[in-house]
DRENVEXMAR-638391 format. One line per 3 residues: number of its first residue (from 1); their letters; for each residue x, z, y of C-alpha. Coordinates in steps of 0.2 Angstrom, whole numbers, always signed. Layout:
BEGIN
NUM> A> X:Z:Y | ...
! end
This chain:
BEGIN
1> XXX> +621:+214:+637 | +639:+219:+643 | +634:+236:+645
4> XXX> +624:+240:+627 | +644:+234:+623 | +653:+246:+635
7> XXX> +642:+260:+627 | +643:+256:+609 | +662:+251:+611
10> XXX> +663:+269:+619 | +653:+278:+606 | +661:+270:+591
13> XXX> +679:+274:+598 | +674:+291:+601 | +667:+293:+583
16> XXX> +681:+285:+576 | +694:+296:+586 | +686:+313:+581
19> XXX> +686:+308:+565 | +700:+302:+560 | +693:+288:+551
22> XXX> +705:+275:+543 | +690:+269:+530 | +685:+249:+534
25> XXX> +670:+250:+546 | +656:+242:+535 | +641:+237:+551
28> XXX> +624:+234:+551 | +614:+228:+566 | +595:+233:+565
31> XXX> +585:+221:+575 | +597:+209:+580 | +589:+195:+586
34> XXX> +602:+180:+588 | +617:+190:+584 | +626:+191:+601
37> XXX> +628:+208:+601 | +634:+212:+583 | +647:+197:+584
40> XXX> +654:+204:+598 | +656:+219:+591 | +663:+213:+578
43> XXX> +674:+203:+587 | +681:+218:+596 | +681:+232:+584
46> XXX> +691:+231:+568 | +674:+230:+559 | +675:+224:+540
49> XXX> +662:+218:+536 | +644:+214:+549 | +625:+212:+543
52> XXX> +617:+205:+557 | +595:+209:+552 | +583:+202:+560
55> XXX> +562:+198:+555 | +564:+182:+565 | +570:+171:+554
58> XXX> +574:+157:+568 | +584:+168:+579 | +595:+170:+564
61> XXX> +596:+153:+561 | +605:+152:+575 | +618:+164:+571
64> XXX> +635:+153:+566 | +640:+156:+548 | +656:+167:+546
67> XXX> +665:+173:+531 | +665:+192:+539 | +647:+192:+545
70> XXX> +632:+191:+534 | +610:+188:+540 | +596:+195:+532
73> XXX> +579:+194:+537 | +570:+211:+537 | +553:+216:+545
76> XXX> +560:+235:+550 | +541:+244:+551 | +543:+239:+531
79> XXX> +551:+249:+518 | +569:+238:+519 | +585:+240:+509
82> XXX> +602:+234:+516 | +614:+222:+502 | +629:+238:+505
85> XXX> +630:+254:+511 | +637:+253:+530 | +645:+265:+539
88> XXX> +642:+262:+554 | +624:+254:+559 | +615:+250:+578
91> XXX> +600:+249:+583 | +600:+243:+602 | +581:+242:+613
94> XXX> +573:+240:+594 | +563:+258:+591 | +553:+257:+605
97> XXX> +543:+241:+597 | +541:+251:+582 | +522:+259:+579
100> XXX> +534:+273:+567 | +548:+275:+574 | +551:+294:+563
103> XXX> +547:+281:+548 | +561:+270:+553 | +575:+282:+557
106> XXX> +572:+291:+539 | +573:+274:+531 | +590:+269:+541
109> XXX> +597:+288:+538 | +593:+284:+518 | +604:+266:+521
112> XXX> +619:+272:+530 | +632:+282:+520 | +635:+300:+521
115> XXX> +646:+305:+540 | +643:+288:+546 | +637:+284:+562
118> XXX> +620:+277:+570 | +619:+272:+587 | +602:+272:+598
121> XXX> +597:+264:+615 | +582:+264:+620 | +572:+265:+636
124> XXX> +571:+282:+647 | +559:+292:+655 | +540:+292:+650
127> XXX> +535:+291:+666 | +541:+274:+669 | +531:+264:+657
130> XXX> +523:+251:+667 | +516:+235:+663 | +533:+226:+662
133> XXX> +534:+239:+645 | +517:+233:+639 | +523:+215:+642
136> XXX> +539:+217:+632 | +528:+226:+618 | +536:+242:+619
139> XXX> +525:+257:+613 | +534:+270:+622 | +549:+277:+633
142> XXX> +558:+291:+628 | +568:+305:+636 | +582:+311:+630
145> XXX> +575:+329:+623 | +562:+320:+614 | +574:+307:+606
148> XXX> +588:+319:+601 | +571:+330:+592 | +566:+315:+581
151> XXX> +583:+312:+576 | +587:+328:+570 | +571:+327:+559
154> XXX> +576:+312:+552 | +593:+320:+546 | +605:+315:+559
157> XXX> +618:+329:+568 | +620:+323:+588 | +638:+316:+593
160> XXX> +634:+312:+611 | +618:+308:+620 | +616:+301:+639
163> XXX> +605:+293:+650 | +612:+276:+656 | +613:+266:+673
166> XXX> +609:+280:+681 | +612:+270:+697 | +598:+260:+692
169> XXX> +586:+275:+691 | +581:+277:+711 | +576:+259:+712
172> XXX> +564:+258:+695 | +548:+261:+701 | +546:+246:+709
175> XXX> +541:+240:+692 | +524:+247:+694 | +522:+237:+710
178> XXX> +528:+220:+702 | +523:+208:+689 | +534:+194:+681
181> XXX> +532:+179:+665 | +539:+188:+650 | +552:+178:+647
184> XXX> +558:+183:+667 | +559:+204:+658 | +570:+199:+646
187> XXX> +584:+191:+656 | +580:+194:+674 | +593:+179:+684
190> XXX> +606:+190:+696 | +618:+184:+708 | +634:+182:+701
193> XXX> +642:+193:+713 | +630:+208:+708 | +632:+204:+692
196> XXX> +650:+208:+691 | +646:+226:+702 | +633:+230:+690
199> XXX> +646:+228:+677 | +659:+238:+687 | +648:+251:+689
202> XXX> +643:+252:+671 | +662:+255:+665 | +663:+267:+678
205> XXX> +648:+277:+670 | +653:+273:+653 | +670:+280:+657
208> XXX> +663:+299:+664 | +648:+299:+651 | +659:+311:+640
211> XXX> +662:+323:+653 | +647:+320:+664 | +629:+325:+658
214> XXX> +621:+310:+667 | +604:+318:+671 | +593:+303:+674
217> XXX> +595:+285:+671 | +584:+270:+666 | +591:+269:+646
220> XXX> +596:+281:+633 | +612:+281:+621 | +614:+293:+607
223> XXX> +629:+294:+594 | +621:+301:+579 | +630:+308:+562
226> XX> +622:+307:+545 | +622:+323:+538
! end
């Protein structure tokens, strides 16, 4: 969770830096579940105005009402429409559960306005799927070519693109040799200690991702501009 946030935070601020942008950051975040990762945004960007989406209509439930922040229950594998015209929307782990993803990304390119920014993660390396993928419903991994393709197609121009936790990469095949609940692949329990070292680590990847081509890694992030 608090590295999605050092990437988007990092990708946002770049986008927002090369572009001189002084409009208010209108947000949209696709597929987001109860809401902890847009709030934060929100809390930590100047953001004007958030839409929090979900097709879960309980895990929006749970979101607190706040003037700034607005839910809407959408199924994103239909043909959705968003109540305004962001400027800025994410889409963090969500295309990979997607039958269509190409579908998907034309019908967000046709949401979000004009020079506005999309961010993507999602999970690396084909190779990799494993039953912990199947468990999680996920219907593919990507690599980074074959992501950056699709997005192009859909009518977005690349800011950046990276793999993430990179440091994570040598130790992922022991998924194919282990088997956990579900609900254990969500939110596997860490020691505290490594917890605060896998966040260290993460800042210091985030930090050289703009001038370090991370070749491998267990996720993908990608900045993308609407053309």
């Amino acid at each position: 969770f608090e590295g999605r946030l050092l990437w988007a935070k990092q990708l946002i601020r770049n986008w927002l830096e090369a572009n001189c942008f002084t409009e208010p950051v209108f947000y949209a975040d696709l597929g987001s579940g109860t809401g902890g990762f847009g709030i934060s945004l929100q809390d930590q960007l100047a953001i004007e105005k958030t839409l929090l989406t979900d097709k879960d209509s309980s895990a929006l439930d749970r979101i607190d009402n706040r003037d700034q922040i607005k839910k809407l229950k959408i199924d994103l594998e239909s043909d959705f429409s968003l109540p305004f015209t962001p400027n800025l929307i994410t889409c963090m782990d969500v295309i990979e559960h997607l039958k269509d993803d190409e579908t998907f990304l034309r019908r967000t390119s046709s949401q979000l306005k004009p020079g506005g920014l999309l961010i993507v993660s999602a999970p690396a390396h084909p190779f990799l799927y494993s039953s912990w993928d199947h468990q999680l419903g996920h219907y593919r991994r990507y690599s980074k070519h074959n992501l950056i393709k699709k997005l192009e197609k859909t009518g977005f121009k690349i800011q950046q693109a990276s793999y993430g936790w990179s440091f994570l990469f040598p130790i992922a095949p022991y998924r194919f040799f282990t088997s956990k609940s579900q609900e254990k692949l969500k939110y596997p329990n860490v020691p505290k200690w490594l917890n605060r070292l896998l966040i260290k680590a993460s800042k210091i990847e985030v930090e050289l991702s703009s001038w370090i081509p991370f070749p491998f890694g267990t996720s993908i992030f990608i900045s993308a501009i609407k053309e």
